[in-house]
VMD Tcl script that draws the C-alpha trace (Angstrom):
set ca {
  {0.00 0.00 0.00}
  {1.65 3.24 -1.19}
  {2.85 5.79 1.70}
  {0.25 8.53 0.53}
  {-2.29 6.84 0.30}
  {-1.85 5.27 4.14}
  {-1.72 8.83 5.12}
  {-4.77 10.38 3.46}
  {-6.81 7.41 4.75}
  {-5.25 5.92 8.40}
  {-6.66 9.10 10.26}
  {-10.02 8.04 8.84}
  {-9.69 4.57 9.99}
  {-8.49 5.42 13.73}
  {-11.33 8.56 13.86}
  {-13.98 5.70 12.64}
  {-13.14 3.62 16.12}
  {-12.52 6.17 18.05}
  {-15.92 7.86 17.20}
  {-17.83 4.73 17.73}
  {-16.02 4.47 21.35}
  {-16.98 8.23 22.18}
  {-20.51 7.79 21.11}
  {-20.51 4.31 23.11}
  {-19.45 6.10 26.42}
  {-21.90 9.58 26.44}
  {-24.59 7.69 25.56}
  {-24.69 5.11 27.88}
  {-23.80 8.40 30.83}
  {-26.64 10.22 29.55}
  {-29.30 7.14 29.77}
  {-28.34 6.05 33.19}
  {-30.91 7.45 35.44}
  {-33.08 5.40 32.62}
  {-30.88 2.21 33.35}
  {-31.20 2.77 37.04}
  {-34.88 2.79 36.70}
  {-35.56 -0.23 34.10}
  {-33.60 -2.38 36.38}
  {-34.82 -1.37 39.65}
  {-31.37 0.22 40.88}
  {-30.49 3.44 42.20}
  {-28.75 5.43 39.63}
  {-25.44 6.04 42.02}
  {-25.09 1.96 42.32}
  {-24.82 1.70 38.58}
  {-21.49 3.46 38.75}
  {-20.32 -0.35 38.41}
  {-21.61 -0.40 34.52}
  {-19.54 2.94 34.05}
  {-16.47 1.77 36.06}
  {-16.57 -2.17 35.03}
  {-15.64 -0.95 31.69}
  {-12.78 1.85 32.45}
  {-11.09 -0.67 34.66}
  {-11.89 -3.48 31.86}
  {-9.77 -0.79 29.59}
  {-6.63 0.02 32.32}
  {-5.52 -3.78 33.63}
  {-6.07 -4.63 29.40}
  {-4.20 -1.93 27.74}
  {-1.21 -2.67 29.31}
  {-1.24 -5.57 26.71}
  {-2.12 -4.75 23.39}
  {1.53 -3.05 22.56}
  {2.54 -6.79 22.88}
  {-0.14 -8.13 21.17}
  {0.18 -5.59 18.42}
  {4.04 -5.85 18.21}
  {3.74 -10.00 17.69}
  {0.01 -10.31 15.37}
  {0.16 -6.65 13.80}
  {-1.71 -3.84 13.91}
  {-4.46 -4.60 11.27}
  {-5.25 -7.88 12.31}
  {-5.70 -7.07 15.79}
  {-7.11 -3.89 15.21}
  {-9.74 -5.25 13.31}
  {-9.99 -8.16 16.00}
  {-10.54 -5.11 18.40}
  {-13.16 -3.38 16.36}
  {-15.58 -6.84 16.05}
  {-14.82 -7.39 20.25}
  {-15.92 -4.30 20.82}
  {-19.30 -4.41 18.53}
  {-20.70 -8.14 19.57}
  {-19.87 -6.74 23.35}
  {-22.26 -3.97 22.46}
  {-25.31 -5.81 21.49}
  {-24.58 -8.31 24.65}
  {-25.00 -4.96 26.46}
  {-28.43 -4.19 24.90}
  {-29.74 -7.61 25.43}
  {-28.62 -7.82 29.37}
  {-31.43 -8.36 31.73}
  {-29.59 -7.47 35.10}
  {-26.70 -5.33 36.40}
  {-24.68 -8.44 36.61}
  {-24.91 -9.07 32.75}
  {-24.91 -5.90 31.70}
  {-21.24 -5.39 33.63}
  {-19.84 -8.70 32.22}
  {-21.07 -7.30 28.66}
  {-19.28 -3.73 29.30}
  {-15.96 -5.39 31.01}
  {-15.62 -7.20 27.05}
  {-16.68 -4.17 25.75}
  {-13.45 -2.73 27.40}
  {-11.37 -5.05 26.33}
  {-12.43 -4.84 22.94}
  {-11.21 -0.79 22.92}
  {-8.33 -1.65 25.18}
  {-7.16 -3.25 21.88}
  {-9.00 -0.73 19.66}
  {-7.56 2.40 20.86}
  {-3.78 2.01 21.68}
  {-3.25 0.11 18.59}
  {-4.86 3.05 16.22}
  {-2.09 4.97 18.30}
  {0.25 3.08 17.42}
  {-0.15 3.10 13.74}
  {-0.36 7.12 13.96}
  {3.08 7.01 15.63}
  {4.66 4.81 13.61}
  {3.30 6.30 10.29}
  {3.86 9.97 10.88}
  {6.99 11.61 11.48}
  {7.11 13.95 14.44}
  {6.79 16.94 12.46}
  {3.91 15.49 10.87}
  {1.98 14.09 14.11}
  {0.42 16.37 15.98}
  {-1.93 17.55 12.72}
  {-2.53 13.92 12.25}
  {-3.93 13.41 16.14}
  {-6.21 16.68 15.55}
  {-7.21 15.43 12.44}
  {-8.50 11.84 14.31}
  {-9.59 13.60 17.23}
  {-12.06 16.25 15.04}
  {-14.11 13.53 13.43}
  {-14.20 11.63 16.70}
  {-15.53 14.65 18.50}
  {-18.54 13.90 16.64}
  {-19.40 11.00 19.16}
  {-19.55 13.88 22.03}
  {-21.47 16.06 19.98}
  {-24.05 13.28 19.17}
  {-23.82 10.71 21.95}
  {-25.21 12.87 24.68}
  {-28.59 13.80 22.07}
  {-28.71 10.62 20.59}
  {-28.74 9.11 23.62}
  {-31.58 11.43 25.33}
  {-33.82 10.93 22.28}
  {-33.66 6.95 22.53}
  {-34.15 7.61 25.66}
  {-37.85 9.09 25.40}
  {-38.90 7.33 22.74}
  {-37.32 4.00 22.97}
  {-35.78 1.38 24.85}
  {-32.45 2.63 27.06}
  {-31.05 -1.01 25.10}
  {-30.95 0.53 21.76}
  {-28.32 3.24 23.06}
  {-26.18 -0.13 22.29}
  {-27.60 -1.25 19.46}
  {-26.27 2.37 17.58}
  {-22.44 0.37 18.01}
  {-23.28 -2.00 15.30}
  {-23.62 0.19 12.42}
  {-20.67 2.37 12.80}
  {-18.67 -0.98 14.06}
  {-18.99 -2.49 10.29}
  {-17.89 0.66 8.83}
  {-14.83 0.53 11.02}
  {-14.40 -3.07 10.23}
  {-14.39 -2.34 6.22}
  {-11.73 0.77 6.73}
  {-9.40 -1.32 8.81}
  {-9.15 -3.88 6.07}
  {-8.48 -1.84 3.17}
  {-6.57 1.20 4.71}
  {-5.01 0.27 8.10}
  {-1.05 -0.68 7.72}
  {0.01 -3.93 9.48}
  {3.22 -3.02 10.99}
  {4.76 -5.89 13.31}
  {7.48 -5.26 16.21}
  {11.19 -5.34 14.94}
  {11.72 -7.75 18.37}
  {9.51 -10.28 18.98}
  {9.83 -10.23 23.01}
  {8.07 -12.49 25.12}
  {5.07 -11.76 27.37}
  {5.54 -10.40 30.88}
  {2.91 -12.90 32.40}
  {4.16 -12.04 35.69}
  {4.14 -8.25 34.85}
  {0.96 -8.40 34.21}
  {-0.72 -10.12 36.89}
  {1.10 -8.18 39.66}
  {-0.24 -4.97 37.45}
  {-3.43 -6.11 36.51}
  {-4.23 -7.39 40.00}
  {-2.71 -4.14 42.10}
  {-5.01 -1.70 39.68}
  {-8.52 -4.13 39.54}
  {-8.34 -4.13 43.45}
  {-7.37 -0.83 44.28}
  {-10.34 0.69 41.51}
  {-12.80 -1.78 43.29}
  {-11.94 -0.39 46.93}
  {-12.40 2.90 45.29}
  {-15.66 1.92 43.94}
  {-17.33 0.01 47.12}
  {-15.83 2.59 49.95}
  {-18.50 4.14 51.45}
  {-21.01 1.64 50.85}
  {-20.60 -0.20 54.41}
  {-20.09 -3.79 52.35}
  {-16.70 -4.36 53.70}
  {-15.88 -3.34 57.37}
  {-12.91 -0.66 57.55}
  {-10.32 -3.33 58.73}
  {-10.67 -5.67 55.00}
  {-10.50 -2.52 53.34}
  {-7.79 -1.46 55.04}
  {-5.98 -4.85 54.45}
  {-6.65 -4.72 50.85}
  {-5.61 -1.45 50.16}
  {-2.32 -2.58 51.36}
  {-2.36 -5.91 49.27}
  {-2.87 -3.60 46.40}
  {0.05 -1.15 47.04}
  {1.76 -4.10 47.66}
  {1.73 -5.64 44.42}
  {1.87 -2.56 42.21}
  {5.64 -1.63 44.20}
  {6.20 -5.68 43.32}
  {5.24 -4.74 39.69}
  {7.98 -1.56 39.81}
  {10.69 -3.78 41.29}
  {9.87 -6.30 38.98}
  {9.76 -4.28 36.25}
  {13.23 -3.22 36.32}
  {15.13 -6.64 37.05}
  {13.26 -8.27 33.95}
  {14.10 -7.83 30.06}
  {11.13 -7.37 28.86}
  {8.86 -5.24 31.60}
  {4.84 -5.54 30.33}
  {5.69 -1.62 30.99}
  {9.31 -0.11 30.66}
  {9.31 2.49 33.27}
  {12.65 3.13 31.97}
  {10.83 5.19 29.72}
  {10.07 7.91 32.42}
  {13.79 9.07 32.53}
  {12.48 11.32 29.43}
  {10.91 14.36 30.64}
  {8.14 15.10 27.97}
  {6.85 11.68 28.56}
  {7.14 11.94 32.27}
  {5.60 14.90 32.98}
  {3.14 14.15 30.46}
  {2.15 10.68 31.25}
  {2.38 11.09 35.31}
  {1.35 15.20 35.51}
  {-0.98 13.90 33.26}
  {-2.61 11.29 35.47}
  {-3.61 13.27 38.35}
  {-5.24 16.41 36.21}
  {-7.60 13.38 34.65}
  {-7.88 12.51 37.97}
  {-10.01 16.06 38.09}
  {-11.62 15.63 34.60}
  {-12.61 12.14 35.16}
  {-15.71 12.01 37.08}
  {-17.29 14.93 34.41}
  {-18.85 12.48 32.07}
  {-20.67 10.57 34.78}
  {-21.71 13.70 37.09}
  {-22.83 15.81 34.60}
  {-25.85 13.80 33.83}
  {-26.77 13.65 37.01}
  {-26.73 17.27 37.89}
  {-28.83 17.92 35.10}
  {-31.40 15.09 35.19}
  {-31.35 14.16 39.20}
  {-30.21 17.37 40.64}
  {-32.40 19.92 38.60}
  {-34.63 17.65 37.17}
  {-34.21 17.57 33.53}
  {-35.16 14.70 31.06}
  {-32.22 13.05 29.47}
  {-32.91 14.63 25.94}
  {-32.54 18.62 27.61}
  {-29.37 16.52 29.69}
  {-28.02 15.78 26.58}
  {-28.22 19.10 24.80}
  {-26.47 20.24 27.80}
  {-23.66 18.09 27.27}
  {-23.21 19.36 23.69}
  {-21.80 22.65 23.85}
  {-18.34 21.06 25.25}
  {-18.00 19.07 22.18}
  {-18.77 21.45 19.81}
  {-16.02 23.71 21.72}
  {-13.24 20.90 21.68}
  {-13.71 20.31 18.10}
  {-13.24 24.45 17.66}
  {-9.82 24.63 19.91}
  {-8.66 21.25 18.08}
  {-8.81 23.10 14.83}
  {-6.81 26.03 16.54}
  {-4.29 23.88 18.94}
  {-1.63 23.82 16.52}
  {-1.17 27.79 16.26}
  {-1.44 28.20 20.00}
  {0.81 25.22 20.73}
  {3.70 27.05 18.35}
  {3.24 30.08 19.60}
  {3.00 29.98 23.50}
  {4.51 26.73 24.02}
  {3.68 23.71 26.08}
  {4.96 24.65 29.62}
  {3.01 28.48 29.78}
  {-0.05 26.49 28.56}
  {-0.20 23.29 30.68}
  {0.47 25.33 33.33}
  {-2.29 27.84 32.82}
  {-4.75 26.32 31.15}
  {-4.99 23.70 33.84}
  {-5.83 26.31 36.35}
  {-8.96 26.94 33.72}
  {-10.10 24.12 34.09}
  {-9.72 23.68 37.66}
  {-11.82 26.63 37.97}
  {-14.68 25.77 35.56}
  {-15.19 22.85 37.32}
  {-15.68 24.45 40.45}
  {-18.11 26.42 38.75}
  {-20.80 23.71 38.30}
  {-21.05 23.72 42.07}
  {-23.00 27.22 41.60}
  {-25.16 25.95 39.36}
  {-29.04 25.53 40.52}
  {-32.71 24.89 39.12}
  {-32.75 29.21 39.37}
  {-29.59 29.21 36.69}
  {-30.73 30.71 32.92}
  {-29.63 27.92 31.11}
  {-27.32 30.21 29.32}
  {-25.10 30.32 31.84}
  {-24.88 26.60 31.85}
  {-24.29 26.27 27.90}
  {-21.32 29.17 28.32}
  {-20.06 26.97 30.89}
  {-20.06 23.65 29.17}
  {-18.21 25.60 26.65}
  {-15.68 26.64 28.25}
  {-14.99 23.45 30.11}
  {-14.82 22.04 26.52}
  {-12.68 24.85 25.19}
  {-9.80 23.99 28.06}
  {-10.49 20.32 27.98}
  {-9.05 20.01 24.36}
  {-6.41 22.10 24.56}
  {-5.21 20.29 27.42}
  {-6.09 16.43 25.96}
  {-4.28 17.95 22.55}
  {-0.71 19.24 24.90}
  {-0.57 16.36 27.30}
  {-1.31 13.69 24.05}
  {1.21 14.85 21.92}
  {3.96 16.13 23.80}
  {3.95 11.99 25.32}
  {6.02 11.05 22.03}
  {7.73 14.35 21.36}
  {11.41 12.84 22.48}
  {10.40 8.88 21.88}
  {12.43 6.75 19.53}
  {10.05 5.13 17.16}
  {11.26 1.67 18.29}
  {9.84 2.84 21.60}
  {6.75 3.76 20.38}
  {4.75 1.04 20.92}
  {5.66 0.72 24.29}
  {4.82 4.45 24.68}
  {1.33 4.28 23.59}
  {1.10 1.22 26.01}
  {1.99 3.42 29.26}
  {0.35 6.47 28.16}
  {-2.98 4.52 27.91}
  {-3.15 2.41 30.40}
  {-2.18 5.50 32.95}
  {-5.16 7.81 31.06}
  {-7.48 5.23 31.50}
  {-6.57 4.25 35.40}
  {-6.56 8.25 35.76}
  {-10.25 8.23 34.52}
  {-11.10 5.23 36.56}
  {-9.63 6.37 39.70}
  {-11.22 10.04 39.26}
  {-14.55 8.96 38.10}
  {-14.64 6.87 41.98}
  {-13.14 9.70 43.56}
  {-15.80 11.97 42.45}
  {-18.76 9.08 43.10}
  {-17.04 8.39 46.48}
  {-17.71 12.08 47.58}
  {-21.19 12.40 46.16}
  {-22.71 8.85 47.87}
  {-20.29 10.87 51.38}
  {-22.11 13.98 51.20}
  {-25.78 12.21 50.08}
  {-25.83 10.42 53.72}
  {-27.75 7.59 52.28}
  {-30.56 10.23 51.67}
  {-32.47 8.96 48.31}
  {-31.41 10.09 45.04}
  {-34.66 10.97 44.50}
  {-34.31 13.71 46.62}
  {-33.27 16.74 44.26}
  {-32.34 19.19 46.93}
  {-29.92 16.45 48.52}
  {-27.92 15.50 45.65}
  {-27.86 18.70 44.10}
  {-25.83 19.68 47.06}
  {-23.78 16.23 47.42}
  {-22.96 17.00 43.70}
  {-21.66 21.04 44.30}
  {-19.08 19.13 46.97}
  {-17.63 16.66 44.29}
  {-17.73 19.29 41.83}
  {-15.64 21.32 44.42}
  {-13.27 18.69 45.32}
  {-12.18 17.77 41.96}
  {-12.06 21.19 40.97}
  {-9.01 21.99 43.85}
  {-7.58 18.65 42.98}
  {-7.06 19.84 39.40}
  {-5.79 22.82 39.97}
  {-3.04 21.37 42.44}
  {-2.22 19.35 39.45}
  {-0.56 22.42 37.56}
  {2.24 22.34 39.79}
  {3.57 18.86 38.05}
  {4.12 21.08 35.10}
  {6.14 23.71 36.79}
  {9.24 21.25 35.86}
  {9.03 21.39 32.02}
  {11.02 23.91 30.34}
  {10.32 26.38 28.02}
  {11.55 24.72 24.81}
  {10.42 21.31 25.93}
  {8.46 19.62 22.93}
  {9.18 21.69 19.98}
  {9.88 19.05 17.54}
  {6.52 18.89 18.02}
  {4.67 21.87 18.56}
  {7.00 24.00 16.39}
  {7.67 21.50 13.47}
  {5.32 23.22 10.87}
  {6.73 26.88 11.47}
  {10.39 25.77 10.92}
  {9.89 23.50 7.78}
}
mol new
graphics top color blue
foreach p $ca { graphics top sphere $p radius 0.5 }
foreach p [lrange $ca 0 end-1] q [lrange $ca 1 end] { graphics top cylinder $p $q radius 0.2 }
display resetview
C-alpha cells in the first residue's frame, strides 16, 4: 500500500473507532438514570456499569503493545473493532446489572485493543513533524461522538428502549471493520519479546483491586479493617510490579521510559489532572437530570456545547501550541479548568440555562487544549522503536486516571448524600456542588507537576510546521 495513500486514509480509519467508542461512552452516561430505573437500581449503584468498563480498559491496555508488536496492527485492530461491537449488542440484550457489567468489562477489552493500537499506527506512520496535525485530524471527526452521543442518547431515551443506546455500536462498528481492512497498515514489532505474564498479573491485580476499593468505599459492604488490608495488598503488588519491572528484560511496561521528561511529565502530571476531569462524564448527567430535574434529551443538549467547543480549539491547537509553548499552557490552562469545574457547584434549578451552555463551553474549550498538549507532547522525544511501548503506558495510565477520578468523584457524592435517596433533588444537588468542588481543587493542584518542564520542551513537536 503506497505511503500517501496510508496517510490520506489511516486518520479516517483510527477517527472511525474512536468515534464509535466516544458515542458508546456519552450515551450510555446520559441514559443512566433510565438504566437505574428499568432495572430497579439506584442510579449512584450503577457506577459499576460505568467503572466495570474503564477498569476493563486500564488492567487490558497494558497488553495490546505486545499483542500488536507480535500479530500486527491490522489484524488485531480489526480483532478489536468486532470485540468491541458483539460486546455492544450483549450490552443491549442484558437483563440485570450483573450481565450488563460482564457485557461492558468485554466491551473494554475490545477498545483496550481498539484504541492504543490506532495509536500506534499514527506514531509509527507519521513523522514527528507530521503528528500532531494527524492526532487533531482523528480527534475532530471523533468529537462527533460527544457532539451526538449525549442527544442521541436522550432521544432513545424518550422514545425508545435505554437497550438501543447499544444497538447504535453496530452500524458504525462495520464501517470501522471495512476501513481497517483496506486502509489500516500492518506493521509488526522489529523484536519479537516475550510476554511479561508475571508483569501483568502483579499490574493487573494491584489496579482491579485498588479501583474496586475505590468503587465500594463508602457503601458499608466491607468493614474498615478488610478494606484497610486490601488497600495494602494492592500497594503491595503494584511496588512488586515496579521492582519487577526493572530486574526483567522485557517489563509488560518499561518504566525506563520515564527518565524522558516530555513523557514523564506528560504521562504522570498527566494522570492526576484526569484525575479532576474524570468524574465529568458521569456527574454531569446527574446534575442535570437528578439534581435539577431535567429529562435526558434537555441533559443531553447540555452536554453538547463542550464538544462542539473541543472540536473548535482542536482546529486552533496547533497555532497556539507554536506560539506559547507547552509549559506556559499546561500550566495555565490547567488552572482553567480547575476553575470551571468548580463552577458547576454554583449551578441551581434558578440558573438561565445560558449560563450553563457558556459553561459547558468553556470546560470544553480547556479540555481540548489540554487532551491535545498532554497527548502529543507523550512522544515528542520517543524513539520510534519505543513507540509502541509508549502508547502502552500512556494509555493504560489515562485510562486508570479516569477510573480512579470517576470513583473519587462518586465516592464524595454517595459521602455527602448520607444515604438520603437520590430521589431527593435538593440532597444530591448539594452532594454534587461538593464533588464538583473537590475535583475542581484537585485539578488545579495538578498544575504544579508542570512547573518542571522547560520552556523549549516539545518543539519538535509543537513548532515542526513553522520551521519547515
Amino acid at each position: 500500500m503506497m505511503e500517501s495513500v496510508v496517510k490520506r486514509y489511516l486518520p479516517w480509519v483510527v477517527a472511525s473507532a474512536l468515534f464509535m467508542e466516544q458515542l458508546d461512552s456519552t450515551i450510555v452516561n446520559t441514559a443512566v438514570p433510565a438504566m437505574a430505573a428499568s432495572l430497579n437500581v439506584t442510579p449512584l449503584s450503577l457506577k459499576a456499569v460505568v467503572t466495570s468498563y474503564i477498569l476493563s480498559l486500564a488492567v487490558c491496555i497494558p497488553v495490546s503493545g505486545w499483542i500488536a508488536d507480535r500479530y500486527g496492527t491490522r489484524r488485531v485492530f480489526s480483532y478489536a473493532v468486532t470485540i468491541f461491537t458483539i460486546a455492544s449488542i450483549l450490552c443491549g440484550l442484558s437483563m440485570s446489572v450483573p450481565m450488563l457489567v460482564a457485557a461492558r468489562i468485554l466491551q473494554g477489552i475490545g477498545a483496550a485493543l481498539m484504541l492504543p493500537v490506532g495509536r500506534i499506527t499514527i506514531v509509527r506512520t507519521f513523522p514527528k513533524s507530521e503528528l500532531l496535525a494527524a492526532m487533531n485530524f482523528v480527534i475532530i471527526p471523533a468529537l462527533i461522538g460527544p457532539l451526538l452521543g449525549p442527544l442521541v442518547g436522550g432521544l432513545i431515551v424518550h422514545w425508545l428502549s435505554w437497550r438501543v443506546i447499544f444497538f447504535v455500536n453496530i452500524p458504525v462498528g462495520l464501517v470501522a471493520l471495512y476501513l481497517s481492512h483496506r486502509f489500516m497498515p500492518n506493521y509488526f514489532g522489529e523484536e519479537q519479546r516475550p510476554l511479561d505474564v508475571l508483569g501483568l498479573v502483579l499490574f493487573g491485580t494491584g489496579t482491579a483491586l485498588l479501583s474496586w476499593l475505590l468503587e465500594i468505599f463508602g457503601e458499608h459492604s466491607l468493614d474498615s479493617t478488610s478494606v484497610g488490608v486490601l488497600f495494602v495488598v494492592a500497594v503491595v503488588l503494584l511496588a512488586t510490579y515496579v521492582w519487577h519491572a526493572r530486574q526483567h528484560a522485557y517489563p509488560l511496561l518499561n518504566l525506563a521510559l520515564f527518565k524522558i521528561r516530555t513523557f514523564r511529565v506528560s504521562v504522570a502530571g498527566g494522570f492526576i489532572t484526569r484525575l479532576g476531569i474524570g468524574a465529568l462524564p458521569f456527574l454531569l448527567p446527574l446534575l442535570y437530570q437528578l439534581g435539577l430535574g431535567l429529562p435526558a434529551w434537555q441533559s443531553g443538549l447540555l452536554m453538547m456545547p463542550a464538544a462542539l467547543a473541543a472540536m473548535g480549539m482542536k482546529m486552533i491547537a496547533s497555532k497556539v501550541l507554536a506560539r506559547l509553548g507547552y509549559r506556559r499552557i499546561l500550566m495555565v490552562n490547567t488552572v482553567m479548568i480547575g476553575c470551571t469545574i468548580s463552577c458547576f457547584s454554583l449551578i441551581t434549578p434558578n440558573t438561565p440555562i445560558a449560563l450553563i451552555v457558556m459553561l459547558g463551553f468553556t470546560m470544553g474549550f480547556f479540555n481540548s487544549l489540554q487532551f491535545t498538549c498532554m497527548n502529543s507532547m507523550a512522544y515528542a522525544d520517543i524513539q520510534i522503536t519505543d513507540s509502541s511501548m509508549a502508547s502502552t503506558i500512556a494509555s493504560s495510565l489515562q485510562q486508570l486516571s479516569m477510573s480512579f477520578g470517576l470513583a473519587c468523584g462518586l465516592l464524595i457524592t454517595s459521602w455527602f448524600l448520607d444515604g438520603l435517596p437520590q430521589t431527593n433533588h435538593p440532597a444530591i444537588l448539594s452532594a454534587l456542588h461538593h464533588a464538583f468542588v473537590a475535583m475542581g481543587m484537585l485539578t488545579i493542584l495538578s498544575a504544579l507537576t508542570f512547573t518542571t518542564l522547560q520552556a523549549r520542551d516539545g518543539e519538535n513537536v509543537s513548532r515542526a510546521k513553522i520551521e519547515q
